[in-house]
C-alpha positions, -999 to +999 in steps of 0.1 A: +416+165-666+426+199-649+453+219-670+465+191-691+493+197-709+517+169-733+550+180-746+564+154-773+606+166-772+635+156-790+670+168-798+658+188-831+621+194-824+596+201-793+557+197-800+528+206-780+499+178-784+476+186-757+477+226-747+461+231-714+431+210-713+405+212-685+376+185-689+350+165-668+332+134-681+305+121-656+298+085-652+273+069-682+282+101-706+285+087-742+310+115-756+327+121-792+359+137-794+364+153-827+392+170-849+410+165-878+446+145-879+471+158-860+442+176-837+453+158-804+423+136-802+443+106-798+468+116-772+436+131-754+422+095-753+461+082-747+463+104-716+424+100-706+436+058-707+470+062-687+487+052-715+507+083-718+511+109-687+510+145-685+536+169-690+521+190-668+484+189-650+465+161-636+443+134-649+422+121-622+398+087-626+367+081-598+393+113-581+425+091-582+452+114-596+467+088-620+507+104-617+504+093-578+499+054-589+524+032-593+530+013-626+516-020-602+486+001-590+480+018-628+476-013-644+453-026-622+436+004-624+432+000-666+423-038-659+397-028-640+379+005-652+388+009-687+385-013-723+404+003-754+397+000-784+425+010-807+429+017-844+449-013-851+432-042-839+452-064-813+436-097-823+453-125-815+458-150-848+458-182-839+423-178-816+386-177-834+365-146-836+346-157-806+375-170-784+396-137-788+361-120-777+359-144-745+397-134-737+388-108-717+363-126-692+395-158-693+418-133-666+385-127-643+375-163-647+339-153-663+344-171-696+312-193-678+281-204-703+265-164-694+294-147-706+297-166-737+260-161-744+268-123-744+297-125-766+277-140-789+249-120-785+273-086-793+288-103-822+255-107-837+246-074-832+274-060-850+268-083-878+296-112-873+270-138-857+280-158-885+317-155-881+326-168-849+346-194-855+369-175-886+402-164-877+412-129-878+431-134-912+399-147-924+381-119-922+384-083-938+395-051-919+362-036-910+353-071-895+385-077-876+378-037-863+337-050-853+357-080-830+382-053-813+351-034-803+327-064-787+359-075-770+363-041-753+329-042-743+323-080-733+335-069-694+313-040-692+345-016-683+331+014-660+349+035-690+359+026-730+379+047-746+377+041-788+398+063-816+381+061-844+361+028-840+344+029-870+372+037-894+370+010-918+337+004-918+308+012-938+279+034-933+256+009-924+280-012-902+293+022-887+255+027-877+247-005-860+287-002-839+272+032-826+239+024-819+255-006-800+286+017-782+250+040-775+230+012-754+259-002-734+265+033-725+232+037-716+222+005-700+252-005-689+257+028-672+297+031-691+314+064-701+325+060-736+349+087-748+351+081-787+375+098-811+366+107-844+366+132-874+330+125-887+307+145-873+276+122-885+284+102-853+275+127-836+242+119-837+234+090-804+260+107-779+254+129-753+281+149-762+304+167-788+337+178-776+358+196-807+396+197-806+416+223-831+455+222-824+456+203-789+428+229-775+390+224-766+378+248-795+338+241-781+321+218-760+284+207-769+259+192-750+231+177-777+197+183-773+176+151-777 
């Protein structure tokens, strides 16, 4: 990002989300974003994703400067380098736990016996190895939040972007999502950018970037 700025205006109000920003995240980095509500972390992560575009400044991915792309060309390049997860869950309802986890690999024609394996794999690691055949409205909110996450992962996207992934979960589950967000960044080699206002997640990523009224208050690297 190089002097990012996002202006939200209206007839009655304007309102300065993102003031400024200058930030690089190198390939593999696991890095939190935090700040309260109404901070700017998630309009970071929206502009970060290419949902949203800059008011000003440039947001540039692998050096692409995302405001040059076409709508075409900037899809493409969200199919291909970047898995969201979101704070409401996108599952859809009438598909099991396991099929809307295999959705992903359906578009790239990879839903083969290996990536199936691997979906099941990461659903047993986050606890729901026992689940794959319920129906989202089967199972509770922390649950249906633990599916959103393996399906974001499950194509091993160069970057995932996650606001507030562990949300509605509990301590322990909120443990074994990071520890699992921590080795695929690791071994899969992705940058995962993930919003939150707890700073006990801290604690696996490389990184700790701190957002106070749109602004990078500090930037810390942790010391492992």
């Amino acid at each position: 990002m190089d002097q990012v700025w996002k202006v939200y205006r209206s007839k009655e109000i304007e309102y300065t989300a993102v003031k400024g920003i200058s930030l690089t995240v190198e390939k593999g980095e696991f890095v939190t974003i935090l700040g309260a509500s109404g901070s700017g972390k998630t309009t970071l992560l929206d502009l970060i994703g290419t949902l949203d575009s800059p008011t000003k400044g440039k947001v540039l991915i692998d050096g692409v400067d995302a405001s040059s792309l076409s709508d075409r060309k900037l899809s493409l390049l969200r199919n291909e380098k970047i898995g969201f997860v979101f704070q409401s869950y996108n599952l859809v309802p009438y598909l099991n736990v396991l099929e809307n986890v295999i959705l992903p690999l359906m578009v790239y024609g990879k839903d083969n016996e290996q990536g199936i394996e691997l979906a099941k794999k990461l659903l047993t690691e986050v606890g729901l190895g026992e689940k794959m055949r319920k129906k989202p409205n089967e199972l509770s909110g922390g649950e249906q939040q633990r599916v959103a996450i393996v399906r974001a992962l499950i194509n091993k996207p160069p970057i995932l972007l996650a606001d507030e992934p562990t949300g509605n979960l509990d301590s322990k589950t909120s443990e074994d999502v990071l520890r699992l967000l921590a080795r695929m960044s690791k071994e899969e080699n992705i940058t995962v950018l993930m919003a939150t206002h707890d700073p006990d997640l801290t604690k696996l990523s490389d990184r700790s970037i701190y957002i106070k009224d749109g602004q990078i208050e500090k930037d810390v690297r942790m010391r492992r």
